[in-house]
VEXPA-340168 format. One record per residue: residue number from 1; x, y, z of N, C-alpha, C, O in turn; residue in one letter. Coordinates in pm, whole numbers, m for minus. Last residue first. Example, Ala and Ser with C-alpha at 12.3 -4.5 7.8 and 13.67 -1.06 7.14 Angstrom:
+-----+--------+--------+--------+--------+--------+--------+--------+--------+--------+--------+--------+--------+--------+
| num |    n_x |    n_y |    n_z |   ca_x |   ca_y |   ca_z |    c_x |    c_y |    c_z |    o_x |    o_y |    o_z | residu |
+-----+--------+--------+--------+--------+--------+--------+--------+--------+--------+--------+--------+--------+--------+
|   2 |   1285 |   m225 |    708 |   1367 |   m106 |    714 |   1290 |      3 |    787 |   1341 |    114 |    804 |      s |
|   1 |   1319 |   m569 |    780 |   1230 |   m450 |    780 |   1320 |   m330 |    780 |   1424 |   m332 |    846 |      a |
+-----+--------+--------+--------+--------+--------+--------+--------+--------+--------+--------+--------+--------+--------+
***
This chain:
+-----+--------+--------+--------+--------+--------+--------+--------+--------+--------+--------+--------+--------+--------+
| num |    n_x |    n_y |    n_z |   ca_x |   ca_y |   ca_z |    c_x |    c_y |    c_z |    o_x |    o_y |    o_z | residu |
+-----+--------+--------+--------+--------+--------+--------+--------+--------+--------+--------+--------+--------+--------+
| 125 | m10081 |  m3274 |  13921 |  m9961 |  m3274 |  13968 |  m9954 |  m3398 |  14035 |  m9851 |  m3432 |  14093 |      x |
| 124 | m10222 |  m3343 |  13551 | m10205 |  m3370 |  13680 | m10104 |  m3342 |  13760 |  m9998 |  m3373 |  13705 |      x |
| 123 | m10266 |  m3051 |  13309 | m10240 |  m3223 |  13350 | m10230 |  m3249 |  13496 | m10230 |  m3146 |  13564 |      x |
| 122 | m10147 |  m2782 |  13275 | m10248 |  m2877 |  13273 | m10202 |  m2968 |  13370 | m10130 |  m2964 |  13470 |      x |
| 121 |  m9957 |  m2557 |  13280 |  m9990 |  m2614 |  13177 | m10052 |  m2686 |  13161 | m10066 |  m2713 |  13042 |      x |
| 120 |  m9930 |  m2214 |  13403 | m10008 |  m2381 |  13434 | m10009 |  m2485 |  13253 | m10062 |  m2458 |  13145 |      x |
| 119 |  m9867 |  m2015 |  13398 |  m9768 |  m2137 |  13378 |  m9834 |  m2211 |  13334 |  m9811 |  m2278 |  13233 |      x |
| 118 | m10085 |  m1863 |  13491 | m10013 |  m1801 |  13373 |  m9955 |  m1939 |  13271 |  m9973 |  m1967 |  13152 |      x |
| 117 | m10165 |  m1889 |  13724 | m10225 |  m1957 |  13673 | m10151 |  m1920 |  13500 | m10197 |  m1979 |  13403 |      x |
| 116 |  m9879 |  m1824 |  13890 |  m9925 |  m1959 |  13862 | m10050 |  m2001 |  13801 | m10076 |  m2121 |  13805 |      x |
| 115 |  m9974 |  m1535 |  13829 |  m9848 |  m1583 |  13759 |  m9813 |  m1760 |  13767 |  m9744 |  m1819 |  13683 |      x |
| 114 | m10202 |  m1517 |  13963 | m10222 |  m1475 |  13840 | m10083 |  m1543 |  13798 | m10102 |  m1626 |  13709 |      x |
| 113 | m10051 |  m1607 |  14231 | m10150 |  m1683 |  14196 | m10213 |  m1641 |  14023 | m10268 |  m1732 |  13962 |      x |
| 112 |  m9942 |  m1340 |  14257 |  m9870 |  m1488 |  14250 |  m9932 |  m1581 |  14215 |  m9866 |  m1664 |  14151 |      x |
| 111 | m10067 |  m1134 |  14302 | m10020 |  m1131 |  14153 |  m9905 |  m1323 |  14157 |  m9833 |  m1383 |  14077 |      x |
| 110 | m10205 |  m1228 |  14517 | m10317 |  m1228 |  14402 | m10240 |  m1201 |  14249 | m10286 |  m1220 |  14136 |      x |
| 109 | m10041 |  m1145 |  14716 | m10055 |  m1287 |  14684 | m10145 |  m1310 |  14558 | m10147 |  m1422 |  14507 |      x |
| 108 |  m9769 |   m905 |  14566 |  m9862 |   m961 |  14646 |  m9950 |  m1090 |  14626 |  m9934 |  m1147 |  14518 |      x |
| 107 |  m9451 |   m912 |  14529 |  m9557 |   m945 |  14494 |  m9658 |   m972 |  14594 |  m9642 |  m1048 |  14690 |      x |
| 106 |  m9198 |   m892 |  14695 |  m9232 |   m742 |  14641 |  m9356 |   m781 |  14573 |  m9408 |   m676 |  14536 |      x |
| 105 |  m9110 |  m1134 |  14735 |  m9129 |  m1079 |  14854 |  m9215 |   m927 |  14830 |  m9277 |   m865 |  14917 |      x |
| 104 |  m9005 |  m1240 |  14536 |  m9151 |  m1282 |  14575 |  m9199 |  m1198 |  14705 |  m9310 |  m1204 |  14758 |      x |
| 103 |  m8788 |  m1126 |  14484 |  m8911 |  m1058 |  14378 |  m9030 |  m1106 |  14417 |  m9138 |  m1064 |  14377 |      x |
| 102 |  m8638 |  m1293 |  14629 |  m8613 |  m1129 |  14666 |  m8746 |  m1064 |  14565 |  m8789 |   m951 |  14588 |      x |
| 101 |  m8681 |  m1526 |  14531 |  m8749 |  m1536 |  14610 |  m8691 |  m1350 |  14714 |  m8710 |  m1319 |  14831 |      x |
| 100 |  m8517 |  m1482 |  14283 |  m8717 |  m1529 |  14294 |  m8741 |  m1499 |  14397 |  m8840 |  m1426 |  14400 |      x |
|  99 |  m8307 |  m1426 |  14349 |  m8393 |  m1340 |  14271 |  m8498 |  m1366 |  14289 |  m8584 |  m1281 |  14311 |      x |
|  98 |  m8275 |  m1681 |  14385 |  m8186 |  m1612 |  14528 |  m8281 |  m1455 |  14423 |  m8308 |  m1372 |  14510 |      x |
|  97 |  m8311 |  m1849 |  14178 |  m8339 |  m1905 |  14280 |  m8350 |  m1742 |  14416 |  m8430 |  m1727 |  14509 |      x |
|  96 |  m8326 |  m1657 |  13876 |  m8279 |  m1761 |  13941 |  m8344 |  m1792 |  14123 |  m8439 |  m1723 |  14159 |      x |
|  95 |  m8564 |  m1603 |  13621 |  m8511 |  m1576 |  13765 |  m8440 |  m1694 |  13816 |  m8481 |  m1810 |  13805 |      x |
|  94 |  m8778 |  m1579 |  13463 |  m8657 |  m1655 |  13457 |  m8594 |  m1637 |  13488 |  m8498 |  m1639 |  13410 |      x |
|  93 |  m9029 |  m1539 |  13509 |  m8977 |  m1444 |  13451 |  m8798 |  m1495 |  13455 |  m8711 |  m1409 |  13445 |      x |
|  92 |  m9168 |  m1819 |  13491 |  m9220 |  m1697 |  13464 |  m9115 |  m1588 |  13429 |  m9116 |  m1547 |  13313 |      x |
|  91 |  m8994 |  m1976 |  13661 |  m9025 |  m1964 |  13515 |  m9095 |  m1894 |  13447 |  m9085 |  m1906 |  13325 |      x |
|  90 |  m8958 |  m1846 |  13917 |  m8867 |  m1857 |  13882 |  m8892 |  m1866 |  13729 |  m8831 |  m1786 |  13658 |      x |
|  89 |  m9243 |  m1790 |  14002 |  m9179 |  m1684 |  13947 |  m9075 |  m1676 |  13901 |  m9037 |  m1572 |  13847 |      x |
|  88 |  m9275 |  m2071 |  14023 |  m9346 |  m2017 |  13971 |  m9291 |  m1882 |  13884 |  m9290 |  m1863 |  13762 |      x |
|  87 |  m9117 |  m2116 |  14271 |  m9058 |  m2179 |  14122 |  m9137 |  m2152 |  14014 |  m9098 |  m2194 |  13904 |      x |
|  86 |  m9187 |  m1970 |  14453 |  m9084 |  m1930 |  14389 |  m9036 |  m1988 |  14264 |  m8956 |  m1946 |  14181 |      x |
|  85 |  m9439 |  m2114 |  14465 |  m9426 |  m1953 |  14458 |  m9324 |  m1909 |  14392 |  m9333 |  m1833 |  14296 |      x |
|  84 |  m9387 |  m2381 |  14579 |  m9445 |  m2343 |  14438 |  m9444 |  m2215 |  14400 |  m9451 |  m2201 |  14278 |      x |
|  83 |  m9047 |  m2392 |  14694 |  m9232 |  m2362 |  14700 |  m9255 |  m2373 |  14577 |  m9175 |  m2376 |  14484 |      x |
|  82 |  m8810 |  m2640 |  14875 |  m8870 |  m2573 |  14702 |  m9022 |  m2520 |  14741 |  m9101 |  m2589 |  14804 |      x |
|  81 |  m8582 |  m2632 |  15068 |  m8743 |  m2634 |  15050 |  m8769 |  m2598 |  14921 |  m8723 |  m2491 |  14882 |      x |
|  80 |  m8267 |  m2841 |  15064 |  m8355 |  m2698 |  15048 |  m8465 |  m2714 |  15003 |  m8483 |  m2792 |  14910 |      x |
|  79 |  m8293 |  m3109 |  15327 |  m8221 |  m3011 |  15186 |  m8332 |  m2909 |  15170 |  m8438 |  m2893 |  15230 |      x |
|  78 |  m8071 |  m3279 |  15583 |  m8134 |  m3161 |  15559 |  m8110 |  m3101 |  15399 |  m8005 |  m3064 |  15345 |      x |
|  77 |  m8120 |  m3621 |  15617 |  m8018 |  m3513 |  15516 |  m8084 |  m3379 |  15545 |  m8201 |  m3394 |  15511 |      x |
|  76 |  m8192 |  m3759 |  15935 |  m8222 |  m3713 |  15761 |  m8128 |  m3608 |  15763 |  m8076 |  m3538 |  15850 |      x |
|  75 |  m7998 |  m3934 |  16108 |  m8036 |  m3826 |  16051 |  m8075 |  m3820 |  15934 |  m8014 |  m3863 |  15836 |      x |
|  74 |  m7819 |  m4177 |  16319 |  m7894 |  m4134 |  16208 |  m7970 |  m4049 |  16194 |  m8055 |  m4061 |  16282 |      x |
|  73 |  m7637 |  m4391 |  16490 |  m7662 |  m4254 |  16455 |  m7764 |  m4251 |  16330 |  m7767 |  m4346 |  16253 |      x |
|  72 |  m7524 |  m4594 |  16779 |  m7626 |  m4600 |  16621 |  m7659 |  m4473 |  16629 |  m7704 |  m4423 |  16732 |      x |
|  71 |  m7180 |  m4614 |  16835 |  m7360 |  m4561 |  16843 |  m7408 |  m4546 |  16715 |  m7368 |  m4510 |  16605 |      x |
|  70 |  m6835 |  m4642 |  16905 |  m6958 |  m4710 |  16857 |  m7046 |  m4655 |  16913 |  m7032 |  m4628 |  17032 |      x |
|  69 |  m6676 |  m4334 |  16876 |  m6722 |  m4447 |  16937 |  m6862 |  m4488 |  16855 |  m6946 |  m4429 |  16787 |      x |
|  68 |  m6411 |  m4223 |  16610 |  m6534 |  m4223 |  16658 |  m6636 |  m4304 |  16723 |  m6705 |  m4363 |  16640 |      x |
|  67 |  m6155 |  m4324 |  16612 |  m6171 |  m4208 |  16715 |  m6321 |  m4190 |  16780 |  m6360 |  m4165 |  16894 |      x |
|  66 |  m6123 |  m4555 |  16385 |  m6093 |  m4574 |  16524 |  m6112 |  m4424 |  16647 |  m6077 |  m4440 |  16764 |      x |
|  65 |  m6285 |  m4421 |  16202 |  m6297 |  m4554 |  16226 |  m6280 |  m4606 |  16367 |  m6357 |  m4666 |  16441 |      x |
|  64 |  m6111 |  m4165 |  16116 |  m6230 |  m4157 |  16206 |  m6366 |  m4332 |  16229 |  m6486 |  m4336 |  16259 |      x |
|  63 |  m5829 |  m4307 |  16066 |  m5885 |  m4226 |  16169 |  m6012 |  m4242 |  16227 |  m6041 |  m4297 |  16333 |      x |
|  62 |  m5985 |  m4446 |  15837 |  m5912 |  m4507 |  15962 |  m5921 |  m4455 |  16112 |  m5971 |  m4499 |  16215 |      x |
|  61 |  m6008 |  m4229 |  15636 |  m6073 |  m4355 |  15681 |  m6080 |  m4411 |  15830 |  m6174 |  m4411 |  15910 |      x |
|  60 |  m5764 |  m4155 |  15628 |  m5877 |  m4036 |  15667 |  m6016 |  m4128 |  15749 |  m6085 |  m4112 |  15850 |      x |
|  59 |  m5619 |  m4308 |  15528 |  m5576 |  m4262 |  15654 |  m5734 |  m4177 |  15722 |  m5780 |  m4158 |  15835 |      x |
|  58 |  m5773 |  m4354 |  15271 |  m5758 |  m4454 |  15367 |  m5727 |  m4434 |  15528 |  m5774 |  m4497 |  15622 |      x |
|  57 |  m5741 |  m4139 |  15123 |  m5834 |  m4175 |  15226 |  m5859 |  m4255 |  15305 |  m5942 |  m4249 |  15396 |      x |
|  56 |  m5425 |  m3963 |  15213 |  m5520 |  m4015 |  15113 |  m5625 |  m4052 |  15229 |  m5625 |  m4027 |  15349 |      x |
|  55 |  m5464 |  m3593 |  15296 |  m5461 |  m3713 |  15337 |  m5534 |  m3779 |  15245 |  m5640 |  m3742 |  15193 |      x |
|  54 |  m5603 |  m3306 |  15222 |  m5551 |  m3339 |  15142 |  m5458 |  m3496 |  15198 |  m5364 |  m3513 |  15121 |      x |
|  53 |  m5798 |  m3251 |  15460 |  m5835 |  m3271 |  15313 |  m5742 |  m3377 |  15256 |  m5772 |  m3496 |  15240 |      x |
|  52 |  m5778 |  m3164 |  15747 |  m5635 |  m3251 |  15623 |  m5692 |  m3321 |  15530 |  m5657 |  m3436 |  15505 |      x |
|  51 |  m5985 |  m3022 |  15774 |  m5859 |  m2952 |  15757 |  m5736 |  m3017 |  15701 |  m5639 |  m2970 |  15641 |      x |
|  50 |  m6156 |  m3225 |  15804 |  m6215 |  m3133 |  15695 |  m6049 |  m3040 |  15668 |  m6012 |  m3003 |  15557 |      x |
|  49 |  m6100 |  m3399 |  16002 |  m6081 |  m3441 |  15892 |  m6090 |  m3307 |  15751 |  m6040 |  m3309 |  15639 |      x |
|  48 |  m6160 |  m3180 |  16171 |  m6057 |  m3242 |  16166 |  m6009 |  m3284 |  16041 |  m5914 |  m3237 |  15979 |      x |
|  47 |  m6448 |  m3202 |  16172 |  m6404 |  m3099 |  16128 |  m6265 |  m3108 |  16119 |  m6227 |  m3022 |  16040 |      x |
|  46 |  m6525 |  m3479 |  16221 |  m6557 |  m3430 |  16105 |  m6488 |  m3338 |  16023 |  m6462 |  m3340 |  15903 |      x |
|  45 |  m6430 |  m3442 |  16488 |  m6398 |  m3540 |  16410 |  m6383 |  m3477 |  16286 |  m6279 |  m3429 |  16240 |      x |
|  44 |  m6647 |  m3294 |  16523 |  m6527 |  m3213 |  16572 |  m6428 |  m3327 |  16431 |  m6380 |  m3292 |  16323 |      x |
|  43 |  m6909 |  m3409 |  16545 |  m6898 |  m3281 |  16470 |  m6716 |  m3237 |  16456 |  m6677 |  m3151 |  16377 |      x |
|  42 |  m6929 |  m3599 |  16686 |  m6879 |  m3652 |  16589 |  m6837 |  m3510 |  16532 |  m6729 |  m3503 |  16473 |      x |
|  41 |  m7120 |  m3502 |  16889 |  m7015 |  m3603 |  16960 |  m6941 |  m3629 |  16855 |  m6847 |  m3698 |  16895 |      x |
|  40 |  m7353 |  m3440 |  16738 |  m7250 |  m3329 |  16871 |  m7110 |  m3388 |  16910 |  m7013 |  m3326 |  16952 |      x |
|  39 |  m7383 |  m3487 |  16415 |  m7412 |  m3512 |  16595 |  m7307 |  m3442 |  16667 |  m7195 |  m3403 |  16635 |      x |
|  38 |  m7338 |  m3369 |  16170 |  m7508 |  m3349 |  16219 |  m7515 |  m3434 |  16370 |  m7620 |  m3448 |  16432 |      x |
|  37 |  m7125 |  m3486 |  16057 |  m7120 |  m3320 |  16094 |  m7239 |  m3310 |  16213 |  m7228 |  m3253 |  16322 |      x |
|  36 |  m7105 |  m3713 |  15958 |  m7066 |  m3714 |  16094 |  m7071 |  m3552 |  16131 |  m7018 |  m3508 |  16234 |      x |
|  35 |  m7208 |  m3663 |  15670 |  m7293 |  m3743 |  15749 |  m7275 |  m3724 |  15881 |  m7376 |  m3715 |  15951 |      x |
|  34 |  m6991 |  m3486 |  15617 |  m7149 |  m3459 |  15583 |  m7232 |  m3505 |  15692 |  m7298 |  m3442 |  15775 |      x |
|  33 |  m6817 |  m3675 |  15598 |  m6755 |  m3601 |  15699 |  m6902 |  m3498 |  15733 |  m6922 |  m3445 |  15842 |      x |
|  32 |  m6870 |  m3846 |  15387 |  m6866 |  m3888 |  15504 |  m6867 |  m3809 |  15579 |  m6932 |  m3849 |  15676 |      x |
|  31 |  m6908 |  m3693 |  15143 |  m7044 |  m3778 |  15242 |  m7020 |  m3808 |  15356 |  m7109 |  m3808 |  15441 |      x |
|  30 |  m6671 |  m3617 |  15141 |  m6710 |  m3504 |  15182 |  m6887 |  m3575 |  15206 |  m6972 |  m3516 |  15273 |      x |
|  29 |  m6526 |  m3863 |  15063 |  m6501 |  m3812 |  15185 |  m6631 |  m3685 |  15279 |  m6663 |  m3670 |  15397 |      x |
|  28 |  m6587 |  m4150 |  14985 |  m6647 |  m4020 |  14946 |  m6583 |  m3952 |  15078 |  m6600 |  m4003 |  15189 |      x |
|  27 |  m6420 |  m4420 |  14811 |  m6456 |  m4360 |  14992 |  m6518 |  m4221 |  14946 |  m6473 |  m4190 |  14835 |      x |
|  26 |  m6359 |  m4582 |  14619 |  m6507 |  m4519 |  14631 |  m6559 |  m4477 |  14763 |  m6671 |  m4485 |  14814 |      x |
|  25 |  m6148 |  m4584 |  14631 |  m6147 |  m4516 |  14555 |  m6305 |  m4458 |  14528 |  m6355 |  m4363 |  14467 |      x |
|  24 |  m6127 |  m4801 |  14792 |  m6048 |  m4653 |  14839 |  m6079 |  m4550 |  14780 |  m6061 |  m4437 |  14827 |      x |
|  23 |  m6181 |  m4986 |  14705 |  m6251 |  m4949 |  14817 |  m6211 |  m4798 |  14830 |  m6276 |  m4704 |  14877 |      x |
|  22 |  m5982 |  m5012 |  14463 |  m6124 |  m4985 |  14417 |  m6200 |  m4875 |  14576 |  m6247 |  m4761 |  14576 |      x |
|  21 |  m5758 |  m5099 |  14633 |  m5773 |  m4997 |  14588 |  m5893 |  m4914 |  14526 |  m5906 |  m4792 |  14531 |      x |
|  20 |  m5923 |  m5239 |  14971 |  m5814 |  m5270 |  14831 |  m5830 |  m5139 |  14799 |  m5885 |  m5058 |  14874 |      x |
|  19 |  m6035 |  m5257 |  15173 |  m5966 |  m5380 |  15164 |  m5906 |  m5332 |  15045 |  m5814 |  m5406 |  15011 |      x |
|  18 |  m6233 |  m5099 |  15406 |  m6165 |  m5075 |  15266 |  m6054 |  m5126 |  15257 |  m5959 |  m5072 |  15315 |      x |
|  17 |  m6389 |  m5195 |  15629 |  m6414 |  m5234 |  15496 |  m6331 |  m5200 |  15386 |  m6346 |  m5256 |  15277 |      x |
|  16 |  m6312 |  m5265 |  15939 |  m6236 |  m5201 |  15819 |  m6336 |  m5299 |  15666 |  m6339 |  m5416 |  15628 |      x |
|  15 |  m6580 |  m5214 |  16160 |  m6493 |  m5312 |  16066 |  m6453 |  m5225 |  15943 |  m6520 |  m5148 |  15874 |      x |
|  14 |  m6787 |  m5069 |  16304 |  m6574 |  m5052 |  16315 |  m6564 |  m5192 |  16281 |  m6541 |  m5278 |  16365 |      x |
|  13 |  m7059 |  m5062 |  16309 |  m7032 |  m5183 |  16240 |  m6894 |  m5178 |  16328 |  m6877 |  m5264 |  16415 |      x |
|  12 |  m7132 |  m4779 |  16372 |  m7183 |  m4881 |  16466 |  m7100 |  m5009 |  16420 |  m7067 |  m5074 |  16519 |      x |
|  11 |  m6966 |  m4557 |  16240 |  m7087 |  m4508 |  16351 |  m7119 |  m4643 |  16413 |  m7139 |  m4628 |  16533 |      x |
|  10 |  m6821 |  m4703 |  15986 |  m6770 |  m4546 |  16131 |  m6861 |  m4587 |  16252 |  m6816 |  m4646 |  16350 |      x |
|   9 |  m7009 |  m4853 |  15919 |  m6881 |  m4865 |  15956 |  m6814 |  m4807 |  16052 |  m6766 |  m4843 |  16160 |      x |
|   8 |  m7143 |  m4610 |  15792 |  m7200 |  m4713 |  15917 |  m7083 |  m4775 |  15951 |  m7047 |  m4723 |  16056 |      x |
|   7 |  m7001 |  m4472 |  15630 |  m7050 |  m4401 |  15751 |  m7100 |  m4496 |  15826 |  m7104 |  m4468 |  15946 |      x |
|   6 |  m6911 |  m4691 |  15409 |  m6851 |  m4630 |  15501 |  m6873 |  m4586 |  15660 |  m6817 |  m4624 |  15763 |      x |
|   5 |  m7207 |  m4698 |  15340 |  m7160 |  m4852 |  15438 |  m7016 |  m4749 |  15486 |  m7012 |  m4728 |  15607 |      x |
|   4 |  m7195 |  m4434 |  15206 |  m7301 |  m4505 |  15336 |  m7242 |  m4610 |  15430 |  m7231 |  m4610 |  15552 |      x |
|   3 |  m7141 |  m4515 |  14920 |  m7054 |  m4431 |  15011 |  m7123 |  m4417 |  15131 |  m7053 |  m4326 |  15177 |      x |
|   2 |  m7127 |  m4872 |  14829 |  m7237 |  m4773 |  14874 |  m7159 |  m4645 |  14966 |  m7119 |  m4675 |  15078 |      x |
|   1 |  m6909 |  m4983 |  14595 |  m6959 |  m4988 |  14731 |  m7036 |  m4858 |  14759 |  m7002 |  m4750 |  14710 |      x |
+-----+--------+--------+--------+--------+--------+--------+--------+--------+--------+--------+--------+--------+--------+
***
């Protein structure tokens, strides 16, 4: 089962979908509690659940099945920006992520553009 139909379940469907042990076993908790972090009205829920971790999931399930009111919710995922700058200087001098972009800050723009034409290996982006 899709760890999603959970969170809709929660947020608009409140039909118990997890009918057996398999269901249980494909509850994701930390998607779920992910997903209900990003509204104002669910955030607390979320954080609740986040402190009795250790509940199987079914209970965990349930709970926020029956606490959290029916509304259609939805959000993009927030994820981390990739530049070309930093992933430039990341293979260039083989830097990790949190280095590249403390070494991109000490380059000026003409040695960044010499270090992306350095890479370049061709072909189409």
């Amino acid at each position: 089962m899709n760890p999603f139909d959970y969170v809709s379940a929660i947020n608009h469907d409140k039909k118990d979908i997890m009918a057996d042990d398999l269901d249980e076993k494909a509850y994701n908790t930390f998607l779920t509690n992910r997903s209900l972090s990003y509204f104002p009205d669910t955030v607390s829920a979320a954080n609740v659940m986040n402190q009795y971790h250790h509940l199987d999931k079914k209970l965990q399930f349930h709970f926020l099945l029956n606490i959290v009111r029916k509304r259609k919710r939805f959000s993009k995922w927030e994820k981390q920006e990739t530049f070309d700058e930093v992933e430039a200087v990341k293979e260039y001098y083989g830097y990790s992520n949190e280095k590249a972009r403390s070494v991109l800050s000490l380059l000026s723009p003409d040695q960044v553009k010499e270090i992306q034409k350095r890479i370049d290996k061709g072909g189409r982006k």
